[in-house]
Phi, psi and omega in degrees: 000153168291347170305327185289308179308304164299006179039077171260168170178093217283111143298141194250334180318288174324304195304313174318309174305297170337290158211031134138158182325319197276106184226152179233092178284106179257186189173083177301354213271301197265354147098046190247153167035009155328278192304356176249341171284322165302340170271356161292303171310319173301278176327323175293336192277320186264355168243157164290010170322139182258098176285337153262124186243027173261127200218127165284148176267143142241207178293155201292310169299336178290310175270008139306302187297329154290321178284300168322299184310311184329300172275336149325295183309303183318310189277005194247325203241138191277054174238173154341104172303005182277336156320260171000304160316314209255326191284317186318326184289299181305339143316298177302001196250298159116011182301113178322329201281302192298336188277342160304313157285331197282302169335318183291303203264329182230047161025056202268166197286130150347296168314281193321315187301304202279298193314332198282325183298335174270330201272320168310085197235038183262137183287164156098304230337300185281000179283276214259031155289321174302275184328325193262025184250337164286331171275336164287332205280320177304339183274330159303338165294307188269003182283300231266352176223162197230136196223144218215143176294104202120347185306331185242056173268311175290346189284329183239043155267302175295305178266033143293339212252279189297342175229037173289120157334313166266340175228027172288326204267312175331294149329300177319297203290305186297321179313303174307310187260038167240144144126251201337319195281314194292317194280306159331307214253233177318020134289326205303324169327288163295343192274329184289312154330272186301348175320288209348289200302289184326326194278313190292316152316321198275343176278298201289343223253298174327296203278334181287317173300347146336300200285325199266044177054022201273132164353134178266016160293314179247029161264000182239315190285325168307252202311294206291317189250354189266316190307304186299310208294299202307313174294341170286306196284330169317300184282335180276295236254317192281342166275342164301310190283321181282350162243354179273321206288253186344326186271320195281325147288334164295315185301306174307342169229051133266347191091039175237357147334285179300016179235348124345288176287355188271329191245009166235038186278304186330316197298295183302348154274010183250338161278354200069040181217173175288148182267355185263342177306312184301354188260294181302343141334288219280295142041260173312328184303310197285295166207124187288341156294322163283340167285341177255004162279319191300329205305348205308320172305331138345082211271332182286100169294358157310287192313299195298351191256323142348292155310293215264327164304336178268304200335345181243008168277009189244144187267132178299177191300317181306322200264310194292329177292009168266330148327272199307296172301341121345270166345264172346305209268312191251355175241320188291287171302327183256313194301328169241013171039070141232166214264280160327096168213043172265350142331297174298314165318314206283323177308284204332282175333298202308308214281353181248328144329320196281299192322334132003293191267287184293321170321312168327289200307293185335279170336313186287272198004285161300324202275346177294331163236056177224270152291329184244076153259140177176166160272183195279169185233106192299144171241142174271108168273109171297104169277067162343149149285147201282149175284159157255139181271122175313037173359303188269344167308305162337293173289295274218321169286299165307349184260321192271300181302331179263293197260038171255334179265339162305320196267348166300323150283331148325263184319348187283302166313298192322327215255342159274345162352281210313327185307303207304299179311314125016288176267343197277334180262007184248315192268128185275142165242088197083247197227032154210166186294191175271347162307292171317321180284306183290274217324350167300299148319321118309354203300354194255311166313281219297351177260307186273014173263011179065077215176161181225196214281299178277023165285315177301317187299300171324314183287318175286311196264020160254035178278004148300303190197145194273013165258017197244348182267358143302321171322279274254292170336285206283341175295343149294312188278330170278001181057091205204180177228340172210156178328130167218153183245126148276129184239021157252110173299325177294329142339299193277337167308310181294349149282314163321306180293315173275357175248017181118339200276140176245197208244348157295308181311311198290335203252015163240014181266289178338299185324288181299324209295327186290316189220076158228178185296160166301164209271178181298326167296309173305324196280338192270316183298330358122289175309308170316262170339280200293325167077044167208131161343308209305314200290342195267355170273302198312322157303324092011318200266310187300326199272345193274315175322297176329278175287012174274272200293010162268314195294341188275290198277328156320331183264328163315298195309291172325287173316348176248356229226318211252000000 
């Protein structure tokens, strides 16, 4: 076993003594004693075998309020006492999800449900039911296992280091943007690879609707907008997912995740939120739709509804290239007017990335003591050892589970999008299209946040996916009729500049792409997940509101000062 090479060393007698005959060595990592341990479960659930003969105490107000629920309980559910025991608790805990099933599965009364409900009144309940299950397990440990001197020495050398007060948040902050720098840097290839390959399809589909006489209405809705919307998000959003995913699960099963949450548990208990929120962040960095499936670790459906309203203050994979092409153009190049500036471009990114991070904290703040009032809910976090990472596991997990899936819903949005987007810039109304009219139209909102009608206009029909709103911009501004890339950033700089943009437009265009609502695939997970209207307009509401009155004051503050 492995345990023995980490210099371990299991009594199994003892372990026995302890807590009962049926012990299982398993390693879920390396895929050993799975299958025996399910059949262990199994006997325990079809037969009355008593398989643990270890029974926790806890505090005396815990086990009064447990034998109370007890005799509530007794005449409603026909089981064991240890059942009985084990439900009474998960009642007084009030976990929604489990107490939901249990409710369900032994059809228990309403009434019966509320009485049980009075009796809970130990504050904390689940905190320290958790403590006192963690103290058991530790005193079983130390009758029962041998540890050889020196065994865990490397693991806590690194995290002298990695969860140090002083160079834990750094490390952290470097680690993050070396996986962002790697990804941002090798996606621009494949993705340029799939323009290519997209473009040369698009040649070819044209001469077939050609051939095949098809309307050019519905070949421009077909080709220009359904193709064009899909193949943007395709080529933007899947090489960026397929290296952020993969580096960022090499981090989670090296074991350095939980110390991540280990070194912003403190910001976020001060918010009144989980230290687990920071695991779903960084997440949201990759896709604010996969940040808000993560949220699923959270067990307090307060933190978690918490979470997933904030998930979208961290900017995705979908965002940076309007960041970084910003930048690049209005900060690396115009503010300090040098040629070489992606240093600063990269500075640029980074400080809207932190400002993120503080918006987060806020946000958790107000909604903790407003709609979401509660206190923070302390957790126990299991600081793992560090790993050598399953490498082809990794990849093979991270392509299927996250980012075939995440971009399968993309496109599932996309594609009547593109239409839509589509009809907006082909049907004319007077003497401009219907783009050009709503963009007119916004244009006295869109000023005074510093900003114009058709910045605007991008953000709204690019709510399929944040990566179509720069297309969407120069296709406005070029009077086009479908999406197009420039592919000399000075180009687009001289469009930009001749269309109005100063370096306030540019650091409030930056501003909204970082706090405006999720894109429709973050919005439909969102729907999934919380399974209510409510949370998901507000989730809609808080980051775009956010970013009307950062950008408001940012353009007054500019207009007086510049």
């Amino acid at each position: 076993m492995r345990q023995k090479k980490k210099g371990i060393t299991i009594d199994e007698k003892v372990l026995k003594n302890k807590i009962g005959d049926y012990i299982v060595f398993a390693a879920a990592r390396e895929n050993r004693g799975i299958e025996e341990l399910k059949q262990i479960i199994d006997l325990g659930i079809r037969s009355k075998k008593e398989l643990n003969k270890s029974t926790v105490k806890y505090s005396k107000d815990i086990e009064i309020d447990i034998e109370a629920a007890e005799d509530i309980l007794r005449d409603e559910i026909i089981v064991d006492d240890k059942r009985l025991r084990w439900i009474s608790l998960r009642m007084l805990e009030r976990n929604e999800g489990i107490e939901k099933s249990i409710i369900d599965y032994y059809e228990i009364d309403k009434n019966i449900v509320n009485k049980v409900h009075e009796i809970g009144k130990v504050k904390d309940i689940d905190d320290r039911i958790i403590k006192s299950l963690v103290n058991k397990a530790e005193k079983i440990a130390s009758e029962s296992v041998e540890y050889t001197k020196g065994y865990d020495k490397f693991n806590r050398k690194l995290d002298k280091i990695l969860v140090s007060k002083v160079t834990g948040i750094p490390i952290m902050i470097l680690m993050l943007l070396t996986i962002l720098w790697i990804t941002i840097t090798l996606a621009n290839y494949p993705s340029q690879a799939l323009s290519t390959l997209f473009a040369w399809i698009e040649v070819w589909i044209r001469k077939l609707f050609e051939s095949l006489l098809v309307p050019s209405f519905i070949s421009g809705i077909l080709i220009d907008g359904v193709y064009t919307t899909v193949t943007w998000i395709v080529a933007v959003m899947l090489p960026p997912m397929a290296i952020f995913f993969p580096l960022f699960t090499l981090l989670e099963d090296s074991g350095y995740l939980p110390r991540i949450a280990f070194n912003l548990d403190k910001g976020f208990k001060r918010c009144c939120s989980c230290g687990k929120q920071a695991l779903t962040m960084c997440m949201g960095l990759g896709c604010n739709a996969a940040g808000v499936v993560g949220c699923r670790i959270i067990n307090s459906p307060r933190e978690r509804l918490i979470a997933i309203l904030t998930n979208n203050f961290m900017p995705c994979n979908g965002r940076f290239p309007t960041l970084i092409t910003i930048s690049s153009i209005f900060i690396g190049g115009g503010i300090l007017g040098v040629n070489s500036g992606n240093l600063f471009s990269a500075l640029a990114v980074t400080l809207v990335i932190i400002l993120g991070v503080l918006i987060t904290l806020i946000i958790s703040r107000i909604l903790s003591k407003t709609i979401l009032k509660g206190v923070p809910s302390s957790f126990v976090l299991e600081l793992p050892p560090y790993r050598r990472p399953q490498f082809l596991k990794v990849i093979v997990r991270s392509i299927c589970d996250r980012t075939l899936y995440v971009l399968g819903r993309a496109v599932v949005v996309a594609l009547p999008a593109g239409a839509i987007i589509w009809i907006f810039a082909n049907i004319s109304i007077g003497n401009g299209t219907l783009l050009s009219v709503c963009a007119d139209f916004l244009n006295p909102f869109a000023s005074a946040i510093g900003l114009d009608g058709y910045i605007l206009m991008a953000f709204i029909l690019g709510i399929p996916a944040n990566e179509i709103v720069i297309p969407i911009i120069i296709m406005s501004y070029l009077k086009t009729s479908t999406m197009v890339e420039m592919n000399n950033i000075m180009e687009l700089k001289t469009l930009l500049v001749a269309n109005g943009w100063t370096t306030l437009t540019a650091i409030n265009t930056m501003i909204l792409c970082l706090l405006h609502y999720p894109c429709a695939t973050t919005l439909l997970t969102i729907k999934k997940e919380t399974n209510s209207l409510k949370w998901t307009v507000l989730a809609f509401l808080i980051p775009t509101i956010t970013g009307i009155i950062v950008c408001f004051i940012i353009a007054q503050i500019w207009r007086l000062v510049v």
